[in-house]
Gaussian input, Z-matrix of N, CA and C with variables (Angstrom, degrees):
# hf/3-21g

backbone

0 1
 N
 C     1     B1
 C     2     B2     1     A1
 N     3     B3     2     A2     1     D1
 C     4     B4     3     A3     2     D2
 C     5     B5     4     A4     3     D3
 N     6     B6     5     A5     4     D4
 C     7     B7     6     A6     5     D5
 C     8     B8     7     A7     6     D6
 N     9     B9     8     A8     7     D7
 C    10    B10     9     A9     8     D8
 C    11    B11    10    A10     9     D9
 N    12    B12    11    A11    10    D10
 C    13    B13    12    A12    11    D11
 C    14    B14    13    A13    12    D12
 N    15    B15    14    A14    13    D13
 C    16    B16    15    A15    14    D14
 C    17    B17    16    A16    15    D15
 N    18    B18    17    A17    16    D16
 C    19    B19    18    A18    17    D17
 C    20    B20    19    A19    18    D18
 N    21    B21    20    A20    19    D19
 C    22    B22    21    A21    20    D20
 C    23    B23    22    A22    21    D21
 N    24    B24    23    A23    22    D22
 C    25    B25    24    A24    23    D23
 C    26    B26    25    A25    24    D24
 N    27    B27    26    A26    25    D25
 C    28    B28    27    A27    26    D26
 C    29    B29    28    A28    27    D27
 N    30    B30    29    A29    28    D28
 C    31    B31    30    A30    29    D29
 C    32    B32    31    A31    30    D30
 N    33    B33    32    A32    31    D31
 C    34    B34    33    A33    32    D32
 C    35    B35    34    A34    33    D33
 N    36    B36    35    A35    34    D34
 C    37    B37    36    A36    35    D35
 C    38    B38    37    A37    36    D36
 N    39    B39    38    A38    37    D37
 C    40    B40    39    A39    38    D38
 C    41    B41    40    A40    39    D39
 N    42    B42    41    A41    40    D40
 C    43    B43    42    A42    41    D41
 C    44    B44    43    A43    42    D42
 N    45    B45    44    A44    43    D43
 C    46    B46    45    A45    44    D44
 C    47    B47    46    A46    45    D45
 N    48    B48    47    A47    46    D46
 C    49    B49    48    A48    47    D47
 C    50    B50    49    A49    48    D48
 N    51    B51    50    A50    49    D49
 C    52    B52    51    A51    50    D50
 C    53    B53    52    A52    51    D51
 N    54    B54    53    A53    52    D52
 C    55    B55    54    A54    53    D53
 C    56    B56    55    A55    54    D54
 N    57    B57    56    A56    55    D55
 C    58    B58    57    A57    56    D56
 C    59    B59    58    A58    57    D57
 N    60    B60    59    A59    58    D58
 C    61    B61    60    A60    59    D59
 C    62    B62    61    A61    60    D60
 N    63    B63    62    A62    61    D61
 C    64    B64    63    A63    62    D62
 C    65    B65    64    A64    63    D63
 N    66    B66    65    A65    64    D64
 C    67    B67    66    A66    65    D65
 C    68    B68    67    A67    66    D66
 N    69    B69    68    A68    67    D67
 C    70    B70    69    A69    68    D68
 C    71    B71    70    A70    69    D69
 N    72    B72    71    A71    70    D70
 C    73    B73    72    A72    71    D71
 C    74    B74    73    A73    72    D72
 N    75    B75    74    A74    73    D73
 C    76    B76    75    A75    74    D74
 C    77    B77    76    A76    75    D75
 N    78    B78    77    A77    76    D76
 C    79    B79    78    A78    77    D77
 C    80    B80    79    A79    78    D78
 N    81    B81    80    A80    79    D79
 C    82    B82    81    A81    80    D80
 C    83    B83    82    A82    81    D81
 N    84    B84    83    A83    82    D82
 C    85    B85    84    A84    83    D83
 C    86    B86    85    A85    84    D84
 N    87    B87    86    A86    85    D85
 C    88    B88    87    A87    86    D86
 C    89    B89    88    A88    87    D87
 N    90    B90    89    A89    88    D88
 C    91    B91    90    A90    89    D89
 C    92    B92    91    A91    90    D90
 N    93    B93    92    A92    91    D91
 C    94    B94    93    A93    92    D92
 C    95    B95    94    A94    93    D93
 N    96    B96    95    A95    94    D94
 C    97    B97    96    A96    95    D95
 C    98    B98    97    A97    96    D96
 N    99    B99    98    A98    97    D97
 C   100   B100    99    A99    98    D98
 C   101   B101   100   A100    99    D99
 N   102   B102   101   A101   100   D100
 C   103   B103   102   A102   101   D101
 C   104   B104   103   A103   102   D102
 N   105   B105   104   A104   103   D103
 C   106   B106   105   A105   104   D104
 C   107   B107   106   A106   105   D105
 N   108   B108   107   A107   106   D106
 C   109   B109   108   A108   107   D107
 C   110   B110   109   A109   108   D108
 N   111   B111   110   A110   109   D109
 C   112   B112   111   A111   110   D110
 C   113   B113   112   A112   111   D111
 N   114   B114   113   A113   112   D112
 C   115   B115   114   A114   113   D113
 C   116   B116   115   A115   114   D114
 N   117   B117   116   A116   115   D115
 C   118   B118   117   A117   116   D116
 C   119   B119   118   A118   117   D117
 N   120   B120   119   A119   118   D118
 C   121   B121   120   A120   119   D119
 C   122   B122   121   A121   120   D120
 N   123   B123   122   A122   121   D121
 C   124   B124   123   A123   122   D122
 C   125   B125   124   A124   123   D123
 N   126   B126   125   A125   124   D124
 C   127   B127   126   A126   125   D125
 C   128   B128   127   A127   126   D126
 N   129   B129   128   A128   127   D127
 C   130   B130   129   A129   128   D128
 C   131   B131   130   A130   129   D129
 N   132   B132   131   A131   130   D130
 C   133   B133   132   A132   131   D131
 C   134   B134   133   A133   132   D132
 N   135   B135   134   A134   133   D133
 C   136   B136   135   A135   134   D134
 C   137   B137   136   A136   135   D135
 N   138   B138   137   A137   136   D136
 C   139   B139   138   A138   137   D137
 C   140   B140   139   A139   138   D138
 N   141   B141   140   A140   139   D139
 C   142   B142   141   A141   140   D140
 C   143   B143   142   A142   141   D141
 N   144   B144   143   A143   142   D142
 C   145   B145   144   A144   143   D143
 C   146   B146   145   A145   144   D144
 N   147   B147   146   A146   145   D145
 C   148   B148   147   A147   146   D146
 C   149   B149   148   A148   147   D147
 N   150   B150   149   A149   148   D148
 C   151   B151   150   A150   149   D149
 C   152   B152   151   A151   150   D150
 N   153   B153   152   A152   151   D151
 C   154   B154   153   A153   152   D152
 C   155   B155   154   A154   153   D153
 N   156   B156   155   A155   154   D154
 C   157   B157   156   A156   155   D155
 C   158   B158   157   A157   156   D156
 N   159   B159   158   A158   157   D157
 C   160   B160   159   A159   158   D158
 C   161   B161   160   A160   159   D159
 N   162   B162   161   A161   160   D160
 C   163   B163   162   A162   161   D161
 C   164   B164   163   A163   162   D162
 N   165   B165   164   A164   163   D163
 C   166   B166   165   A165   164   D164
 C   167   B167   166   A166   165   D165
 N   168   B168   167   A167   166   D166
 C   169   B169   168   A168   167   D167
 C   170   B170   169   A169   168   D168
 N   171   B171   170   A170   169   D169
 C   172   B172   171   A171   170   D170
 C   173   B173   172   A172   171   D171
 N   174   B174   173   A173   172   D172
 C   175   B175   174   A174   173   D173
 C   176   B176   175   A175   174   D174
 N   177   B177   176   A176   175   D175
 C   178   B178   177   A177   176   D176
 C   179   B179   178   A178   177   D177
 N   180   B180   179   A179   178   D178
 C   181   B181   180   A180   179   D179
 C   182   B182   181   A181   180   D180
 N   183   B183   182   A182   181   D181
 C   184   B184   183   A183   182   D182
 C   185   B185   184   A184   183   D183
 N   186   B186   185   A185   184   D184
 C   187   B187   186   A186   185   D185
 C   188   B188   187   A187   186   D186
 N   189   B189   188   A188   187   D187
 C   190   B190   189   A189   188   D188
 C   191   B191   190   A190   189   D189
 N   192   B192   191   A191   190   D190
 C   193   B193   192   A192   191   D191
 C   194   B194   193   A193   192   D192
 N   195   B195   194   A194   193   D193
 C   196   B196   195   A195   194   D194
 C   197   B197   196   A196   195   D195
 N   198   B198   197   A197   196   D196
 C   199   B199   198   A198   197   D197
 C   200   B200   199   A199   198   D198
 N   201   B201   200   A200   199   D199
 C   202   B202   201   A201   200   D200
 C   203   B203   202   A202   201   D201
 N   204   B204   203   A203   202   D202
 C   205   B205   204   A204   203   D203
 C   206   B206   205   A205   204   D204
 N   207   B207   206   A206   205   D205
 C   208   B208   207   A207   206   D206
 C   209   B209   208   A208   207   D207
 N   210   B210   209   A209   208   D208
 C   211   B211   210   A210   209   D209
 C   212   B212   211   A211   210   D210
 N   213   B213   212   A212   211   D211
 C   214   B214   213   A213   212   D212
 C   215   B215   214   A214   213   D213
 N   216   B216   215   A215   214   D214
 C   217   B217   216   A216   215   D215
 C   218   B218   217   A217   216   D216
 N   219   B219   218   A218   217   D217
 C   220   B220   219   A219   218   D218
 C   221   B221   220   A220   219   D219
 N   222   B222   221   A221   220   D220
 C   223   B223   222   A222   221   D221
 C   224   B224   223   A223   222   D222

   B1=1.4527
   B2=1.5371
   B3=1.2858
   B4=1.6453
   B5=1.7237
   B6=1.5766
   B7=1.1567
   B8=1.2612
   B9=1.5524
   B10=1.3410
   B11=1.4080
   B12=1.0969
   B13=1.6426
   B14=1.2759
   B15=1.4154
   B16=1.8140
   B17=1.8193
   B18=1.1424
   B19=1.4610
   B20=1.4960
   B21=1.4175
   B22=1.0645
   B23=1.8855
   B24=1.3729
   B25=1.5722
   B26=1.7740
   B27=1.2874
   B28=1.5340
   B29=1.1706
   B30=1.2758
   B31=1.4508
   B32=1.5189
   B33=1.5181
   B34=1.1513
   B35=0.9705
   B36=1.4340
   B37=1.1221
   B38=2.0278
   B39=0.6670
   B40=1.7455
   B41=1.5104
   B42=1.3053
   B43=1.0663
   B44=1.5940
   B45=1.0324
   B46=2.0234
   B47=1.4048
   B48=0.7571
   B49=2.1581
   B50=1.6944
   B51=1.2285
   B52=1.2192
   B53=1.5354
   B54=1.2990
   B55=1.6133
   B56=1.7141
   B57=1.2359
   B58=1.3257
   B59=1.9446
   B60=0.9123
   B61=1.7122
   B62=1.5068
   B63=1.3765
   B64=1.2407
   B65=1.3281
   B66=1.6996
   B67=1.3383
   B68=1.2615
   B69=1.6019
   B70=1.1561
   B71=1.8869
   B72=1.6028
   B73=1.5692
   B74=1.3856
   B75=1.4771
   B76=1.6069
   B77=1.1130
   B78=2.1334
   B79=0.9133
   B80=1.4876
   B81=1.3110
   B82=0.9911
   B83=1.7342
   B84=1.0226
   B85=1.3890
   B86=1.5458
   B87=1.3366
   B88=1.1256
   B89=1.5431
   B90=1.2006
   B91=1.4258
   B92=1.7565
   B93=1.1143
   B94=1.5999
   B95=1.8530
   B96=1.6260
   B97=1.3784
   B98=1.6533
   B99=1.0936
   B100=1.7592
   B101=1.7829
   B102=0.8976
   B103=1.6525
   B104=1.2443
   B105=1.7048
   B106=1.5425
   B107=1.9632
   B108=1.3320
   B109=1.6484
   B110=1.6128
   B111=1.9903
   B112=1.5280
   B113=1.3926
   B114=1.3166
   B115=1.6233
   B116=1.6570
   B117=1.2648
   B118=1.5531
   B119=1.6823
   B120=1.3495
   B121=1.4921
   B122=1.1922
   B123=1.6089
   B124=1.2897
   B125=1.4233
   B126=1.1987
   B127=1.7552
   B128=2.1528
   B129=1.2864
   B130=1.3120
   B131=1.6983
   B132=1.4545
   B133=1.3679
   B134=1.7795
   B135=1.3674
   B136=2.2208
   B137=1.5693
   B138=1.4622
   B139=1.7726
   B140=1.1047
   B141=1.6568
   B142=0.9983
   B143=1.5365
   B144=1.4965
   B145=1.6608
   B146=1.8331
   B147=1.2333
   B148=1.9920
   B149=1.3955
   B150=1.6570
   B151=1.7180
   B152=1.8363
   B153=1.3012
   B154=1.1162
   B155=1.5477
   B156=1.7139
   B157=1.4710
   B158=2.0966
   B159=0.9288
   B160=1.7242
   B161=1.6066
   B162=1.1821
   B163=1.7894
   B164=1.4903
   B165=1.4730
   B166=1.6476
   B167=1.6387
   B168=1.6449
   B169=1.7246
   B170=1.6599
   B171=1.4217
   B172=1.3618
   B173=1.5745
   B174=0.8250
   B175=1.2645
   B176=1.5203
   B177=1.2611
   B178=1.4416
   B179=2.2097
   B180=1.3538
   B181=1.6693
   B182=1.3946
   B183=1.3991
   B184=1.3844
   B185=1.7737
   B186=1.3882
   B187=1.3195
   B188=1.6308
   B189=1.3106
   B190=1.6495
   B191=1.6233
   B192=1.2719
   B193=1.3597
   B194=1.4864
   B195=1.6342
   B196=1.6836
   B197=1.6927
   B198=1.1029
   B199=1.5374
   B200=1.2304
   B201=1.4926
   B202=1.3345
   B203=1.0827
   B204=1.4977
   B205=1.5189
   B206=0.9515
   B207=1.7639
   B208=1.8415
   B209=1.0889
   B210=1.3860
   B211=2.1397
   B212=2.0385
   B213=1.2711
   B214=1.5681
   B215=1.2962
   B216=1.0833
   B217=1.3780
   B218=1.3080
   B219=1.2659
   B220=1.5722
   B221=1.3171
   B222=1.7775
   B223=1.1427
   B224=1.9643
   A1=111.04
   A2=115.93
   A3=120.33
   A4=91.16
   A5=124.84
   A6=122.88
   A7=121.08
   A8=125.83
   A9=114.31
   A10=146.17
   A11=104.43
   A12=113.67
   A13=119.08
   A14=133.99
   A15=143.68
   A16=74.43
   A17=117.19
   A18=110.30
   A19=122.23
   A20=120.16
   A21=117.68
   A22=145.04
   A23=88.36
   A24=100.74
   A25=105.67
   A26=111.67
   A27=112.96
   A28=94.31
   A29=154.89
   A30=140.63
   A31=91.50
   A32=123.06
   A33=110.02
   A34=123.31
   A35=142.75
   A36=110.47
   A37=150.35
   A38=111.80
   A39=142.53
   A40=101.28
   A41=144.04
   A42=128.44
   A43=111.86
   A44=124.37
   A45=114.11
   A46=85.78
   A47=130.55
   A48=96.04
   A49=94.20
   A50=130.42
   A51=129.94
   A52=104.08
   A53=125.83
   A54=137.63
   A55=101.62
   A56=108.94
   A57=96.54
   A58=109.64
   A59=91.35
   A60=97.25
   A61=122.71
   A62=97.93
   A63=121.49
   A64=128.15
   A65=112.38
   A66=111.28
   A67=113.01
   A68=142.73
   A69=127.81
   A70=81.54
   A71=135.24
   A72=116.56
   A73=119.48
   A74=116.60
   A75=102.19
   A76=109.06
   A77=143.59
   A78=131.65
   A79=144.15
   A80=105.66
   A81=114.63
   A82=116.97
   A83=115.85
   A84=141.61
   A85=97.88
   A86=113.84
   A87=125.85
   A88=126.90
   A89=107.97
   A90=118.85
   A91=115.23
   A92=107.12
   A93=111.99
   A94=83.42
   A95=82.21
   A96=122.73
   A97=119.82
   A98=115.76
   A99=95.08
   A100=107.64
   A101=126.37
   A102=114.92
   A103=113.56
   A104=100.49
   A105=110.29
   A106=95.00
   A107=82.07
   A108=89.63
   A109=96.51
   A110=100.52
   A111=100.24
   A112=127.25
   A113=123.92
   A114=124.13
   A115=108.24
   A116=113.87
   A117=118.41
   A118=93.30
   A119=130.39
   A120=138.89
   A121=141.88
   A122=136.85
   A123=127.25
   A124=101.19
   A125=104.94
   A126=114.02
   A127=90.92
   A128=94.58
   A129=124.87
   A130=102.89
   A131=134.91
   A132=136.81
   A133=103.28
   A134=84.30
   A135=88.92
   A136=111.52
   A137=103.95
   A138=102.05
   A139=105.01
   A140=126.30
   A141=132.86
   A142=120.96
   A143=124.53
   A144=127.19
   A145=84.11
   A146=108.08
   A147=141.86
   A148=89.97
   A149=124.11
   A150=113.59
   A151=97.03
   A152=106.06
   A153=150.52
   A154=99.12
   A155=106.16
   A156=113.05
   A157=98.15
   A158=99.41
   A159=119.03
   A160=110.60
   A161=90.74
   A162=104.83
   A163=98.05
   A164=97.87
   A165=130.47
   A166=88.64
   A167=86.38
   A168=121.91
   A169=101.81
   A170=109.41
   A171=84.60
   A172=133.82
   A173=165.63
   A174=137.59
   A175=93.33
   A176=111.17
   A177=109.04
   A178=100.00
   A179=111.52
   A180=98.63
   A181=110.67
   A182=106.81
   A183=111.83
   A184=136.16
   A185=98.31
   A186=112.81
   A187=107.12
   A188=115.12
   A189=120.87
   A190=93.42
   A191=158.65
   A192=135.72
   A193=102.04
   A194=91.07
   A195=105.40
   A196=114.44
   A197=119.58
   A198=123.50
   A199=115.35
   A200=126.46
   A201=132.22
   A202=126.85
   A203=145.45
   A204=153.62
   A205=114.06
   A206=101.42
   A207=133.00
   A208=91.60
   A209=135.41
   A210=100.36
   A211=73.25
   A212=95.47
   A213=128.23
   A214=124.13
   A215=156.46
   A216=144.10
   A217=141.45
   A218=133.14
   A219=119.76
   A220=84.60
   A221=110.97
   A222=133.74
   A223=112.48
   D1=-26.79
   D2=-159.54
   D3=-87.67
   D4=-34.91
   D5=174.44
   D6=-68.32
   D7=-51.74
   D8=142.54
   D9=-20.10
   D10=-53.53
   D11=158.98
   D12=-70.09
   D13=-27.55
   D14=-173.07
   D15=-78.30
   D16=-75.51
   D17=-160.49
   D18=-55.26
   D19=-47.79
   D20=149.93
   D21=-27.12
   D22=-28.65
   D23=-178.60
   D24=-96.80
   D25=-36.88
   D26=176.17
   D27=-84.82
   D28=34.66
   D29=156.24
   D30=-104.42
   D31=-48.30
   D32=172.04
   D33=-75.02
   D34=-44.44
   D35=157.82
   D36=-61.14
   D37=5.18
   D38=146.99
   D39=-66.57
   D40=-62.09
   D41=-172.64
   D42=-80.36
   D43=-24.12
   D44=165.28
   D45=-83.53
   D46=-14.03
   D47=-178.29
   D48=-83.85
   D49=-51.42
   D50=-174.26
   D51=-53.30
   D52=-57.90
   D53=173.26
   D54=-40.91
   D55=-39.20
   D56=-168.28
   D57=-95.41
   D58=-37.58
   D59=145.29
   D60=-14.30
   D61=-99.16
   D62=174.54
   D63=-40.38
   D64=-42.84
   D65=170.87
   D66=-81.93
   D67=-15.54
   D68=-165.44
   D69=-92.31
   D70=-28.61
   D71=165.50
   D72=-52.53
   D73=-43.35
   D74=-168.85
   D75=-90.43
   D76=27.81
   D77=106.60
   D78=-36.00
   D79=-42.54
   D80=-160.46
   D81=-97.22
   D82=3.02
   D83=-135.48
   D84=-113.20
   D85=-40.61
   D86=-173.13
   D87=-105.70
   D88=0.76
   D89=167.58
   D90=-99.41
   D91=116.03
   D92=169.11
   D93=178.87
   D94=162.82
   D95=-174.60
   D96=-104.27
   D97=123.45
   D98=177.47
   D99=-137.73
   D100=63.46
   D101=157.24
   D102=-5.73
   D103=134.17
   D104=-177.93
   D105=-155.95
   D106=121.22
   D107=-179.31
   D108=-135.39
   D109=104.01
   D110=165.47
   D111=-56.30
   D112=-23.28
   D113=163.12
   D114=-114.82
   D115=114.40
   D116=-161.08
   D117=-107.48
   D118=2.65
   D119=152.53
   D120=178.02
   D121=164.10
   D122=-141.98
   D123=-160.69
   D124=138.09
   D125=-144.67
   D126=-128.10
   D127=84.56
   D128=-172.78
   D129=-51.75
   D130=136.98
   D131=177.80
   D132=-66.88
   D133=168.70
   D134=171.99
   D135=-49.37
   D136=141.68
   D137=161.10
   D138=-122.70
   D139=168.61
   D140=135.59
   D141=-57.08
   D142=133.81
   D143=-166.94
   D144=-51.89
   D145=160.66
   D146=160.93
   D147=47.08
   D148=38.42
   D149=147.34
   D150=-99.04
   D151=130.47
   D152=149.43
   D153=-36.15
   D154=106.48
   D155=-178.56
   D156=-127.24
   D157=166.62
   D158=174.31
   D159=-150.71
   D160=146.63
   D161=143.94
   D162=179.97
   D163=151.04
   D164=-168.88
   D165=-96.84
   D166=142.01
   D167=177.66
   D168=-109.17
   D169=135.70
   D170=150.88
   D171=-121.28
   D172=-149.37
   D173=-152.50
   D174=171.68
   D175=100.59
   D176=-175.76
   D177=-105.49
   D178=139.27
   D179=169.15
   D180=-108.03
   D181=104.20
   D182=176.99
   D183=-69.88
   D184=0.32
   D185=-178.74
   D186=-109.53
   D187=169.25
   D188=-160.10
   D189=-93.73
   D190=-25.68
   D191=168.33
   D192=-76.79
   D193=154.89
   D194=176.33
   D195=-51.18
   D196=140.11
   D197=167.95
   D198=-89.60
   D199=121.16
   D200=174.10
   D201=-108.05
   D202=87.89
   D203=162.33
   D204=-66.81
   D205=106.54
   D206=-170.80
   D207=-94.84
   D208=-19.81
   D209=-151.68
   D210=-173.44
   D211=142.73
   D212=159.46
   D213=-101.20
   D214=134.52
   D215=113.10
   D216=-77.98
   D217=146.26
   D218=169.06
   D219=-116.59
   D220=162.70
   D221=171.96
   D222=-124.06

C-alpha cells in the first residue's frame, strides 16, 4: 500500500512538472519579431548632386512581438 501511494505521488508529481513545462513553452513560443520587406531595394535613376530624392519602404512585421527599427542604413 505504502508503494502505491510512493508511486502514486511521483506520477503526480511528473505530471505538474510536465504541465508546468509546457505552459511556461507555449509562452514563449509565440513571441518573436520578423521584418518582411517585399521590395528590400531600389536602384534610384541619375540626379543632379543636392536634388532631394525619396522612396517609401514598406516594412511589414510578420511575427507577434512589436517590431522596433533602431538604426537605418543606406549603402
Amino acid at each position: 500500500m505504502k508503494i502505491k501511494n510512493l508511486f502514486s505521488l511521483f506520477i503526480l508529481f511528473f505530471l505538474i512538472l510536465n504541465l508546468n513545462a509546457s505552459l511556461k513553452a507555449e509562452n514563449t513560443v509565440n513571441t518573436y519579431c520578423f521584418a518582411y520587406l517585399p521590395v528590400d531595394n531600389y536602384e534610384f535613376n541619375e540626379v543632379v548632386e543636392g536634388t532631394e530624392i525619396d522612396h517609401y519602404f514598406i516594412i511589414q512585421n510578420k511575427g507577434t512581438a512589436n517590431l522596433n527599427i533602431e538604426k537605418v542604413e543606406t549603402g
